[in-house]
C-alpha positions, 0 to 999 in steps of 0.5 A: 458269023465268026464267033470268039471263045469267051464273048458274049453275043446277042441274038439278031436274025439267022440267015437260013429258015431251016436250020432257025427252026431247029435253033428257036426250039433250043432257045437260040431267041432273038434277042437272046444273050449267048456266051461262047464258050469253046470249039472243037479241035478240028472246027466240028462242033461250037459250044455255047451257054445260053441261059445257063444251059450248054448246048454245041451246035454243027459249024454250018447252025452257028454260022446261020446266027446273025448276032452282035 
């Protein structure tokens, strides 16, 4: 999924069984609101606020977040 600084989303589905795993654990639920909040100068790391709680996750654990 592409992601713009400064939107909020909500949390559909994710489109790897993997990494889902690892991102229900850090309370990316579906459902869920997500704000972006920034991306790393060379594209490495995405940071969102999730329940006030920020947390970067690796380009290839965003992109497996379906989300609108």
């Amino acid at each position: 999924m592409k992601f713009e600084v400064g939107k909020s989303y909500k949390i559909k589905s994710f489109n790897d069984d993997e990494i889902a795993g690892k991102l229900l654990t850090l309370g990316f639920l579906p459902e869920t609101t997500i704000f972006f909040t920034r991306k790393s100068p060379f594209g490495g790391a995405y940071y969102f606020d999730i329940n006030g709680i920020k947390i970067a996750l690796r380009k290839e654990e965003a992109e497996a977040i379906i989300a609108v």
